[in-house]
Every structure is written in C-alpha cells, then in structure tokens.
C-alpha positions as CSV (number, residue, x, y, z in Angstrom):
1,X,0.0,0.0,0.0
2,X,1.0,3.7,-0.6
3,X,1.6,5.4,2.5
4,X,0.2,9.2,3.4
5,X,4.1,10.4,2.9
6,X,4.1,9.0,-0.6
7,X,4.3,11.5,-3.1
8,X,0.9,12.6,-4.2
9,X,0.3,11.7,-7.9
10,X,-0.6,15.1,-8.3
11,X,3.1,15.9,-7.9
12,X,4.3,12.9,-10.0
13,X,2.4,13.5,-12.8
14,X,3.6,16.1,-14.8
15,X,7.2,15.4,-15.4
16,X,8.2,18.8,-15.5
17,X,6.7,19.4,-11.9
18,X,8.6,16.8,-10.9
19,X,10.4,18.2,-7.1
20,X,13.8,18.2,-6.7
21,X,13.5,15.5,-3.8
22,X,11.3,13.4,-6.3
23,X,14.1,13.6,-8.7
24,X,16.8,12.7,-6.3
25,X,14.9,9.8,-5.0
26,X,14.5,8.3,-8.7
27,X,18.8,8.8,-8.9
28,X,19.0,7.1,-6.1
29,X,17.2,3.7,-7.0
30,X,18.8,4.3,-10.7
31,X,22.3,4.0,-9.1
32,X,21.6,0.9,-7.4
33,X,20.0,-0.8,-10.0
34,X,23.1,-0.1,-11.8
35,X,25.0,-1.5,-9.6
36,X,23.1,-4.5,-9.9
37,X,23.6,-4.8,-13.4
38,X,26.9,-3.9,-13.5
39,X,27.7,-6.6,-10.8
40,X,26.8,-9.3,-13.2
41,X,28.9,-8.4,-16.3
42,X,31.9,-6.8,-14.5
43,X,33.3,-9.5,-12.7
44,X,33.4,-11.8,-15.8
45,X,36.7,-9.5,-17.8
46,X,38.5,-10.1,-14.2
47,X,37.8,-13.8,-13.8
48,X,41.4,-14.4,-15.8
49,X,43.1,-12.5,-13.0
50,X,41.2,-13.8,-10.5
51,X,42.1,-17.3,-11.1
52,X,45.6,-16.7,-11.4
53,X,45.8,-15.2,-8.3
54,X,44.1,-17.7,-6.4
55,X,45.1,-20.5,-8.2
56,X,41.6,-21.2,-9.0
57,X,40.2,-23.8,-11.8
58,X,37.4,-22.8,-14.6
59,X,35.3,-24.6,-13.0
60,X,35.6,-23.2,-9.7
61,X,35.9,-19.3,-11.4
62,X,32.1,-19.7,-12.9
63,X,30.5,-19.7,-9.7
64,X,31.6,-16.2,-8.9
65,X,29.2,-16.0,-11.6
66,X,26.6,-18.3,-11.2
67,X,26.7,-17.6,-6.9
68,X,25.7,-14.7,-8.1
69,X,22.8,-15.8,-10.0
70,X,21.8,-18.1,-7.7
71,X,21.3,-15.6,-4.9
72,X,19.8,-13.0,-7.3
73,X,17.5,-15.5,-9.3
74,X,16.4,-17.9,-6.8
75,X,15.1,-15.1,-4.0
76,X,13.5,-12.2,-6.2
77,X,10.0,-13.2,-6.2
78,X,10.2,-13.6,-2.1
79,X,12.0,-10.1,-2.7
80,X,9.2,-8.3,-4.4
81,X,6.4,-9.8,-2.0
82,X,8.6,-8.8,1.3
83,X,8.5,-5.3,0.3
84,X,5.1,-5.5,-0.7
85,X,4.6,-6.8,3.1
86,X,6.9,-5.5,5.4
87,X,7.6,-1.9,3.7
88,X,9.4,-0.7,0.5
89,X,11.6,1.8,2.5
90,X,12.5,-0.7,5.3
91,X,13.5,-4.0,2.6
92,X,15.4,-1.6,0.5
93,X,17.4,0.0,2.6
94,X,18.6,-3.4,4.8
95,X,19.2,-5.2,1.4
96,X,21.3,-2.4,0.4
97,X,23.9,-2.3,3.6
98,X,24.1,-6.2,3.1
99,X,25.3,-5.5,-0.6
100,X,27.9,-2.8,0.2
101,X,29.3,-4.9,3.3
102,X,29.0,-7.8,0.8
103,X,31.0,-6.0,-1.8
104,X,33.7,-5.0,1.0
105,X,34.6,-8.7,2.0
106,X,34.7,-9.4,-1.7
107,X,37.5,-7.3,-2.1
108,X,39.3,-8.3,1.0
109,X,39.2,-12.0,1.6
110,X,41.8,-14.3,-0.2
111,X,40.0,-17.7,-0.3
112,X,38.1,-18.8,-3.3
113,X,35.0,-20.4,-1.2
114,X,34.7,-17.1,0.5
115,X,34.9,-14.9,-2.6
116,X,32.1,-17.5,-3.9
117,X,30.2,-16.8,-0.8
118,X,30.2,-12.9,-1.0
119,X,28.8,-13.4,-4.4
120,X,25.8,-14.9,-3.1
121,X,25.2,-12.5,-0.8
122,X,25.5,-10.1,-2.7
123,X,22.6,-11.8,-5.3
124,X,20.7,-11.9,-2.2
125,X,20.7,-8.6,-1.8
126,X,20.3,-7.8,-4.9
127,X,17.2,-9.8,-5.5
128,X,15.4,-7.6,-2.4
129,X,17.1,-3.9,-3.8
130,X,15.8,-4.5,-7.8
131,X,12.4,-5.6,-7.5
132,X,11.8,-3.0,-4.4
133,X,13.1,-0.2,-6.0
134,X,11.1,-1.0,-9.1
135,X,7.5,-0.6,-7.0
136,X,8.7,2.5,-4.8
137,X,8.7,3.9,-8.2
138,X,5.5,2.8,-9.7
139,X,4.2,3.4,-6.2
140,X,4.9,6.8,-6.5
141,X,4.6,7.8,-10.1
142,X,0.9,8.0,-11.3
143,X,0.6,5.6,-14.0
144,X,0.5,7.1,-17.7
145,X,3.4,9.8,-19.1
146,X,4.8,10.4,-15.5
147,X,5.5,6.7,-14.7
148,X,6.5,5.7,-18.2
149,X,9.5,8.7,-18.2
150,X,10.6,7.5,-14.7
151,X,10.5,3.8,-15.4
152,X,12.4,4.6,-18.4
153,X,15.1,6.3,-16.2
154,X,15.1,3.8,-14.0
155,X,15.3,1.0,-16.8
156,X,17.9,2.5,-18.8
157,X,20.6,2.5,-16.1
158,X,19.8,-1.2,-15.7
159,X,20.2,-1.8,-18.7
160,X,23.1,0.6,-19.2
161,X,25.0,-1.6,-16.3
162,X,24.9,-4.8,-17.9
163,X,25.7,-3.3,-21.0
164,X,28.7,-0.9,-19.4
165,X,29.9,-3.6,-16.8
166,X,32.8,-4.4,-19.8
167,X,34.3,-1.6,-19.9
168,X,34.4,-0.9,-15.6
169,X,35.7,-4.5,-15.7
170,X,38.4,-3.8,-18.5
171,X,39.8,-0.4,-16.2
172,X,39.3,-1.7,-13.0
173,X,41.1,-5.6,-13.8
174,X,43.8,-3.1,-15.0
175,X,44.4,-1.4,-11.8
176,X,43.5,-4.8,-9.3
177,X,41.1,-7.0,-9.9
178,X,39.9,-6.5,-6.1
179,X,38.9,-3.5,-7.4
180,X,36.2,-4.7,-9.5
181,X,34.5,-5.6,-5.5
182,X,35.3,-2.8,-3.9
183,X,34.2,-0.1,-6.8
184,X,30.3,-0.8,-5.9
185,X,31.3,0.1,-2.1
186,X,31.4,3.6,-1.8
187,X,29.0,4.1,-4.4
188,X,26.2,1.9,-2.6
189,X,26.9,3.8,0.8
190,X,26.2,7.0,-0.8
191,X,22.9,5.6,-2.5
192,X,22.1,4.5,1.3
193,X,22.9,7.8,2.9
194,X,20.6,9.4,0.3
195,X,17.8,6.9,0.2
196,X,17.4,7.0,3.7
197,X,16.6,10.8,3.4
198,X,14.8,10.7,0.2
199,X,12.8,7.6,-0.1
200,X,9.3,8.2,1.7
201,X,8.4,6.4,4.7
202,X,5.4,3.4,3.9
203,X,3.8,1.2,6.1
204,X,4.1,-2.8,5.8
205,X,0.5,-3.8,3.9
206,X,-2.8,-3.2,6.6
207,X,-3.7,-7.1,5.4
208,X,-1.5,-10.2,4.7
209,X,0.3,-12.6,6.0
210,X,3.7,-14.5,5.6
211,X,3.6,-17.3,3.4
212,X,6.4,-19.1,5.0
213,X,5.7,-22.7,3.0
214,X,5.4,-20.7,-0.1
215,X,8.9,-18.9,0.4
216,X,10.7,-22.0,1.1
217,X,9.1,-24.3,-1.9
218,X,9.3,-21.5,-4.3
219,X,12.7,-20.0,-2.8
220,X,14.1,-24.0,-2.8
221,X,12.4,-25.0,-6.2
222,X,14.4,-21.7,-7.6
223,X,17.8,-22.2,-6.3
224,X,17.4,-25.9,-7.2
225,X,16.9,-25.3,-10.9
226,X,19.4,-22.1,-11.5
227,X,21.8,-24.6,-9.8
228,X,21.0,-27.2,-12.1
229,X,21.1,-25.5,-14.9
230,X,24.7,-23.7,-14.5
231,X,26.4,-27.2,-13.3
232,X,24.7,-29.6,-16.1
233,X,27.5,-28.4,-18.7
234,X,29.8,-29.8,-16.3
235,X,28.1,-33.0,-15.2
236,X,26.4,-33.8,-17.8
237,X,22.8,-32.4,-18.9
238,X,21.6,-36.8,-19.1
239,X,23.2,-37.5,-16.3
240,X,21.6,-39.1,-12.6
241,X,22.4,-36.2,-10.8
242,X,20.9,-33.0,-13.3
243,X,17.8,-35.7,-14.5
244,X,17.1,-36.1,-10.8
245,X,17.7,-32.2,-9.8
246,X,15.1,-31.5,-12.7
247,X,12.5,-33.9,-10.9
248,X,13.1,-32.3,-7.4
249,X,12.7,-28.8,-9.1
250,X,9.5,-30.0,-10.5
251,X,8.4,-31.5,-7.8
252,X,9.0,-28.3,-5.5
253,X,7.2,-26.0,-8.1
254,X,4.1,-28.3,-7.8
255,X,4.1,-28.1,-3.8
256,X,4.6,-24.3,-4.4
257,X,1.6,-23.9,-6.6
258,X,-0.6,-26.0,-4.2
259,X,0.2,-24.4,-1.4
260,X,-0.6,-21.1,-3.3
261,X,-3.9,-22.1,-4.4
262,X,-4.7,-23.0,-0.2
263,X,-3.1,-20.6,1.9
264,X,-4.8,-17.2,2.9
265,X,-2.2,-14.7,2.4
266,X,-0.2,-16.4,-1.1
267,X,3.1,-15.1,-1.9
268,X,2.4,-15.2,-5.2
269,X,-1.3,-14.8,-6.0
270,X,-1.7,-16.7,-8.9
271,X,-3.8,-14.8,-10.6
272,X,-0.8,-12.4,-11.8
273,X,0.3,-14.3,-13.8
274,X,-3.0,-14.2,-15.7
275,X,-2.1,-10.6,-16.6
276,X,-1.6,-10.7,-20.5
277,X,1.0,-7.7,-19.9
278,X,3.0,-9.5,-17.7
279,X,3.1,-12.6,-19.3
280,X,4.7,-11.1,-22.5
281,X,6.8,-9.4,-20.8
282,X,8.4,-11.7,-19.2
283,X,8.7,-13.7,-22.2
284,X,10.4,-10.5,-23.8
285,X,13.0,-9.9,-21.1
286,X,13.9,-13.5,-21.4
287,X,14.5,-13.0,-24.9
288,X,16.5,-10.3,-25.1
289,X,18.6,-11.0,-21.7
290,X,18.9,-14.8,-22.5
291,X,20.0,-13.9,-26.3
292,X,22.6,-10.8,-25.0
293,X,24.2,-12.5,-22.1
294,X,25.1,-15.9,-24.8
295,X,25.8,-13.4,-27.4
296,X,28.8,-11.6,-25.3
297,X,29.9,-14.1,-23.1
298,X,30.8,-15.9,-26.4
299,X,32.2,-12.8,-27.9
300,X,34.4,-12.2,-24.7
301,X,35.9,-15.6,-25.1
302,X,36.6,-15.3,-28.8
303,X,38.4,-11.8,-29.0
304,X,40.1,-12.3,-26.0
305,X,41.3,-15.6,-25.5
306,X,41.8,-16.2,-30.0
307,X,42.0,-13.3,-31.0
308,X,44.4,-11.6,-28.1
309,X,42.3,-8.7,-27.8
310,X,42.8,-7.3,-24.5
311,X,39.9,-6.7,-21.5
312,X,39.8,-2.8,-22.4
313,X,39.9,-3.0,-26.2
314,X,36.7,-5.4,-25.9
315,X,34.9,-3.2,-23.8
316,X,35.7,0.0,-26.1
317,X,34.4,-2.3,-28.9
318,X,30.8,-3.2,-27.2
319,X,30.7,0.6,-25.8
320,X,28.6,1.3,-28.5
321,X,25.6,-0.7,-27.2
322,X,25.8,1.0,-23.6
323,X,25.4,4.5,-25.5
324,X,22.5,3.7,-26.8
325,X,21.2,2.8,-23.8
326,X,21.9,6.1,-22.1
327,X,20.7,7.9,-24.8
328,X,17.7,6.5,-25.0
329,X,16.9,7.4,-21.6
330,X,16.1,11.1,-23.2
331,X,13.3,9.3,-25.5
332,X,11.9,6.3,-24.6
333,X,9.1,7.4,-22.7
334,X,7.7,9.9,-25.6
335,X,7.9,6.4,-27.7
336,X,5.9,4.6,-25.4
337,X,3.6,7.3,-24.9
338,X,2.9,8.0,-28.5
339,X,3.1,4.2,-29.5
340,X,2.7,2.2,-26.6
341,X,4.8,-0.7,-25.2
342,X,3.9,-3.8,-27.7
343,X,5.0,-2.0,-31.1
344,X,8.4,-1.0,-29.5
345,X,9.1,-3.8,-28.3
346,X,8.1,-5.6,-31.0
347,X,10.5,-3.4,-33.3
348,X,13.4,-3.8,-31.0
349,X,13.6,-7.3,-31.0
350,X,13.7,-7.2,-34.3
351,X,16.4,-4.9,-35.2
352,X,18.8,-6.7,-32.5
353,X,17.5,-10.3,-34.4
354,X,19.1,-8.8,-37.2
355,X,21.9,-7.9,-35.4
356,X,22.7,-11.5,-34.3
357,X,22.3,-12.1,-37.7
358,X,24.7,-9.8,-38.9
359,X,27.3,-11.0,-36.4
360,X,27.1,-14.6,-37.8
361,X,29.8,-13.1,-40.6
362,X,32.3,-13.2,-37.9
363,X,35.5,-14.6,-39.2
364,X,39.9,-14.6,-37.8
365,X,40.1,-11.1,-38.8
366,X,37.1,-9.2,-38.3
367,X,36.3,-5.7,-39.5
368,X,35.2,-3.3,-36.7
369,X,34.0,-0.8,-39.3
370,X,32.2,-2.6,-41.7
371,X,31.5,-6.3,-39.9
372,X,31.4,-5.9,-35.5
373,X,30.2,-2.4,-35.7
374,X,27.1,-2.4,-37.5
375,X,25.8,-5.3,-35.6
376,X,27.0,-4.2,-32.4
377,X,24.8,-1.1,-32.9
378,X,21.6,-3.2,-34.1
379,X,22.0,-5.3,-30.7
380,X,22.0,-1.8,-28.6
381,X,19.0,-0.8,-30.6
382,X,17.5,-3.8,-29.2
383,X,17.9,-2.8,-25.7
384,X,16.2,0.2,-26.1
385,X,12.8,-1.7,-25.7
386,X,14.0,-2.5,-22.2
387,X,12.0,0.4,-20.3
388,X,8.7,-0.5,-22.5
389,X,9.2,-4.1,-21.4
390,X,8.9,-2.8,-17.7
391,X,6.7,-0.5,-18.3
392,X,4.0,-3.0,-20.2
393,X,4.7,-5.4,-17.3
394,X,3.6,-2.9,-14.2
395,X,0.8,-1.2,-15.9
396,X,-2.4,-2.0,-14.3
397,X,-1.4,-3.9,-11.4
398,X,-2.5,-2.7,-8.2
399,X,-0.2,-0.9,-5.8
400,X,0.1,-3.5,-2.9
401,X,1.3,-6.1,-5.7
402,X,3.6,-3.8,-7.6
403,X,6.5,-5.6,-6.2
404,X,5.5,-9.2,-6.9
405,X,4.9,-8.3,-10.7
406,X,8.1,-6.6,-10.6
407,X,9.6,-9.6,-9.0
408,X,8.0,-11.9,-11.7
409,X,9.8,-10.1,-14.0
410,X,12.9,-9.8,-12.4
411,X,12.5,-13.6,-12.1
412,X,12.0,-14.2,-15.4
413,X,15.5,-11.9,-16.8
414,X,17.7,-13.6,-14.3
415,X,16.7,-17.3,-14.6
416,X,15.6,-17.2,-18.1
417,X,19.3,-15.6,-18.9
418,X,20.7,-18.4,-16.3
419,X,19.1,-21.5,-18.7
420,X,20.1,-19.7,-22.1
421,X,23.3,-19.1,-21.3
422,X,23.7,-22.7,-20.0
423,X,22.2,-24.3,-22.9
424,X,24.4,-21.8,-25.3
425,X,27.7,-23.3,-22.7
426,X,26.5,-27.0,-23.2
427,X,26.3,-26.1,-27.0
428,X,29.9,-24.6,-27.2
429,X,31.1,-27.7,-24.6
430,X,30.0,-30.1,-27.1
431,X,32.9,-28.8,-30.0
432,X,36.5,-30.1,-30.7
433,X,37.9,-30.3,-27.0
434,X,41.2,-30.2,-29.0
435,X,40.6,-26.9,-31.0
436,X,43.1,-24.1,-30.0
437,X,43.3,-22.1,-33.5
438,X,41.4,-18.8,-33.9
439,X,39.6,-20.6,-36.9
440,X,39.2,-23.7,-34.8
441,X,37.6,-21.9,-32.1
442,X,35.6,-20.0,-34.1
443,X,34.0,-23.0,-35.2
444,X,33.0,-24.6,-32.0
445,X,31.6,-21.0,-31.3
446,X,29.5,-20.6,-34.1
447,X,26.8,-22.9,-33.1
448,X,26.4,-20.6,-29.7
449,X,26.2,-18.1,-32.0
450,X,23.2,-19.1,-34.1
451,X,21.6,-20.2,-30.7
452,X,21.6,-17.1,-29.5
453,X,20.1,-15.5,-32.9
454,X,17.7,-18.1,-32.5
455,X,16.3,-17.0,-28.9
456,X,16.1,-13.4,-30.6
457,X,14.2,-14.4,-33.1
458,X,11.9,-16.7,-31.3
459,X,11.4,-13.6,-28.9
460,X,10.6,-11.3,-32.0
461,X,8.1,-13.6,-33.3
462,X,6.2,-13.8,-29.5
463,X,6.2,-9.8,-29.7
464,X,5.0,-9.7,-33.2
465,X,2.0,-12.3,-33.2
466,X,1.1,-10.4,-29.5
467,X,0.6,-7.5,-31.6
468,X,-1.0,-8.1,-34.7
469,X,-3.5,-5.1,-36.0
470,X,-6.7,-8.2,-36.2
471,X,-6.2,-8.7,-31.9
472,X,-4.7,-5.3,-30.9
473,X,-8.2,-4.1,-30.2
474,X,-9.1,-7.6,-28.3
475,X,-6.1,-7.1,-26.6
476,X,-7.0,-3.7,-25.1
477,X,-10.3,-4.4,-24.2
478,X,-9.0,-7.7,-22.1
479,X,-6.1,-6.9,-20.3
480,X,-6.8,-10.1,-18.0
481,X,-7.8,-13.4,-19.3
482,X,-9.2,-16.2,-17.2
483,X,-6.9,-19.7,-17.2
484,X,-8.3,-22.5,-18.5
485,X,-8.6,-25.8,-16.3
C-alpha cells in the first residue's frame, strides 16, 4: 500500500513538476539498480586475474558468476512480496547495507569459497534492492506519461549496467582485480545515505500474512533449478544427478503452486500471472537478456582468449551498445507514450534479431568498421525496448502487488538468462575439446552463436504475433484473461 508520505500523484504527474527530492529519489534507485547490473557483467573480464591469483580452476571461477545468480535468481519473487509486506523503504534500505558490506569482504578476503560466498550474498541482496526499488517507483509515479518517463530512467541505467559492466571491468582488472569488488562500495553507501533521506516512509501492507511454505518451496524450487542449470555443462545435462535435480525442481514448483492455491495470504497470488502484460513481458525480457548475455559471453571468449584482444579493447568495442542505452533514456518514454509498449518492443527485438544475424559473418580477422560495428549497434537498438518491457509489465497492477509483478519479471531476466546461457555453454562444450586455432575456435563457437540469434528471433516472433492489427483491439479491451482448467 501507498503510504500518506508518498508522493501525491498530483506531484508525480507532470514530469516537469517533478520536485527536486522526487528527482533525487529516482537517482538514487537508478544507481543501485546499476550497480546491480553492473555486478553481473563486470566480474566476468576479471575472472582471468582472478584465477591466477588464487590459483583457481574454470570450474571453480564460474560460480563467482553463477553464486551470483543463484542468490539474485532464486530469492526475487520472495523479494518483491517482502517489500510488498513488510515496507518498501524498510527491505530496500537493509538489502542495500548487506550488498555494500558484501562488496567490501569481496574485495578483502583471499579464499576462493569465501569470494564465492560474498557473491551470493550479494545476489541476495540484490534480488530484495531490484524488484523494491522497481514498486517505490510505480508506487509513487501515477501511471501514464509520469511513470512511463521514470520507469524509463530507472530501466535505462539497468540496462546501461549490464551493458557498461565491460568496460568498468576492462579499467578496473587493469588497476587490481579486487577493485572490481570494492568499486560498488562507496558508491552503494552514498545511495544509502541518500535513500534514507529521500525515499518516503510506507507502512508494511494493513492485510497479509507471511507465506512461509510458499517462500521455502518457491525459494528452494528456484535455487534448485538455476543450480541445475549452471552445473549440467559440467556433469552432464543426461546424467543421474541433473535428471534427478530436474525432478526435485519439478516437484518443488508443484508443492509451491498448491500451497498457493490453499493458503490465505499467497506469496504469489496466482492470478498475476493471468495478466496478459506481464506474461509477454516476461517472455520479452527472457528474450532479449537470454540472447545478450550468450551473445557476449561468447564474444568475450573469442576476442580475448583467440584473438588476443585485451579486456579494455573489448569493452571499447561493445561501448557502442551502452550508449544507446543512455541515450535513449532522453526518448523512450515519448515512444511509449505516442506508440505504446507492444509495437516498440516488437521493433526492438527485431532490429537486435538482425543484429545477431549480422554478427554470424564473424571470421579470424574481423572488420570493426564494416562487420562488428554495425551489428553491435543493431544489438544496442534492441535494448532500447528494455523500459517498454517494464513499463507493459507494471501497468495496471494494483499498488500493494507492484513488487511481486516486478519480481515476476525480475525472475524471469535472471533465470531465463541463467538456462540460455547454460544451454548456449553446453552447445559450445559439445565442440572439438582439441581446437586451440582462432579458426578452430571459431568454429565450436558458431553454433552458440546461431543459438543465440535463435532466442532473438523466437522472442521477436512472440512480440509480433502479440501485436497483430486483427487482436490489438481484443487485446486492449482484455487486459486479463481467465486460465483455463
């Protein structure tokens, strides 16, 4: 619920009205969400360094990355509902301390297991900070022109972390790795010191309960499949052990929906998901997270470890896609309001299809000019549908279930990006073990390559058949259909 000290949508709904404490609030959560995103691609250009370091195998150096989605993936739903519950103000700011102390140990400890653990943590806090921040917005934004321009805002520098996390990694791996953990630290107290001032006071909801079954089964059931998922490359995706992890996912997903379907107070009332906009959505962010995540992991391996390119010529190479993100923060909301959501996103995921597309020319000597370029720039226009993919998700859900639909979402990105990207590392696994020549390489790569085209395109097609001109009038007149069975 929206407490008496939330802004008035009076105040939030002209833009240009917009106070100067309602603008620094909206910084605020913008910083930390890009944090968050930059957390997950940073760490990736020091993982070399790292390793060397700590004299730590490739298989040990991918949970830095996958601890990270573990944390992150498996708790945001129970995330978005706590703050929903207990208070937006109150989750947000606790999750936030427990990231920047997690950062801090991150940079000071010297054992691998530790260094995994901090990771964690810090996905744990993340998966509180994202989805809370995304309903103190839309909590205090009216919906319509003033929400979509902040959602946009707050978007972009989500995006715009993920997509600028190479090039922090490349300078920061150059002065220490440890650096790379200890950049976020001051950065997250500051957002602290000022969210504490800025963000309004709300109260936890005047009805509800704690769904404590429904945590643990859906909290379990999550963690058991992201884990799955990021270890079956290694022990096999047919083997005893991932077969039966699958089952005991399953089987904790079913518990979760019928104890949702019983209790009083649901963490996840399961009628959401029955929200048309949310659904595609979801299916969106999957999409285009799943086919960008595959798309440069692959590319950092290739440039860097055949070609010889080093961690900050990489990141100056892909720089081009986090520009577009930043700029678009200046237009993005006029698109949505003068097109809507669906046709943007449906032109997005196009144009960064065609991208992939494009980058399937990639040979030993690549053109920047006239072969990476060009695609790398079609692949940025297609994260410029990120804010209308949050924006189509949170429109008309209620204000005491903001969260959960932003945790849905949230979900969906991290664990939908989790399974691609295993599936793409299983594909690339299954090459010439032996192959150590740029051209050799290349060609256990490709595959991971078309994959990742492939989720693009399979996402483009959803967004497209969503949108055709025959249901878009269906569509707005039934923004909620009933389940069947």
């Amino acid at each position: 619920m929206t407490s008496a000290a939330t802004v008035s949508a009076a105040t939030a709904t002209d833009p240009i009205r917009w106070s100067t404490r309602l603008w620094g609030m909206l910084i605020t959560l913008c910083i930390v969400l890009f944090l968050d995103g930059l957390d997950v691609s940073m760490i990736g250009v020091a993982l070399p360094s790292i390793g060397a370091e700590l004299d730590l195998s490739t298989s040990t150096l991918q949970w830095l990355v996958s601890g990270y989605v573990l944390g992150y993936g498996g708790l945001l739903l129970l995330g978005g509902r706590t703050a929903d519950l207990l208070g937006r103000r109150k989750v947000f700011l606790i999750a936030l301390a427990v990231f920047a102390l997690a950062s801090l140990a991150g940079g000071l400890v010297t054992s691998g297991p530790l260094l995994i653990l901090t990771r964690f943590i810090k996905g744990l806090a993340a998966a509180f900070t994202a989805p809370t921040g995304l309903s103190i917005i839309t909590t205090n934004f009216a919906e319509g022109p003033a929400r979509n321009k902040a959602l946009s805002i707050y978007t972009v520098f989500g995006a715009g972390g993920y997509s600028m996390g190479l090039l922090f990694g490349g300078l920061m791996t150059g002065i220490g790795w440890r650096w790379t953990f200890l950049l976020p630290v001051p950065i997250a107290l500051a957002a602290l010191a000022a969210a504490w001032v800025l963000v309004p006071k709300d109260e936890a909801a005047e009805e509800g309960g704690h769904d404590i079954l429904g945590a643990l089964l859906s909290t379990a059931g999550m963690l058991l499949l992201v884990y799955t998922v990021v270890s079956a490359p290694e022990v096999g995706w047919g083997s005893a052990r991932t077969v039966g992890s699958f089952v005991g996912a399953a089987v904790l997903f079913a518990g979760f929906v019928a104890v949702e379907k019983k209790v009083k107070y649901p963490l996840v009332r399961l009628g959401i998901l029955r929200k048309v906009t949310l659904v595609r959505a979801s299916l969106a962010i999957i999409a285009v997270a799943g086919s960008y995540f595959s798309w440069q992991f692959i590319v950092t391996l290739y440039l860097q470890d055949s070609l010889g390119w080093s961690p900050l010529k990489l990141a100056m190479a892909l720089l081009p896609v986090g520009l577009l993100v930043v700029a678009s923060a200046f237009f993005s909301d006029k698109l949505v309001d003068r097109f809507g959501t669906g046709p943007i996103i449906a032109i997005t995921m196009v144009v960064m299809a065609i991208g992939y597309l494009l980058f399937l020319r990639l040979d030993t000597t690549p053109s920047y000019l006239t072969m990476i370029l060009p695609a790398v720039l079609l692949i940025g226009i297609g994260w410029v549908g990120f804010p209308a993919i949050n924006i189509q998700a949170t429109n008309g859900i209620d204000d005491d279930e903001q969260g959960l639909a932003a945790g849905v979402l949230q979900t969906s990105m991290q664990v939908g990006a989790a399974i691609v990207l295993a599936v793409n590392t299983a594909i690339i696994a299954s090459g010439d073990p032996g192959a150590s020549t740029p051209s050799a390489m290349l060609d256990n790569f490709r595959p991971g390559l078309q994959f990742a085209a492939g989720v693009a395109i399979v996402g483009a097609l959803i967004a497209l058949t969503a949108y055709l001109p025959k249901r878009a009038k269906a569509r707005a007149q039934e923004p909620e259909l009933e389940l069947v069975g």
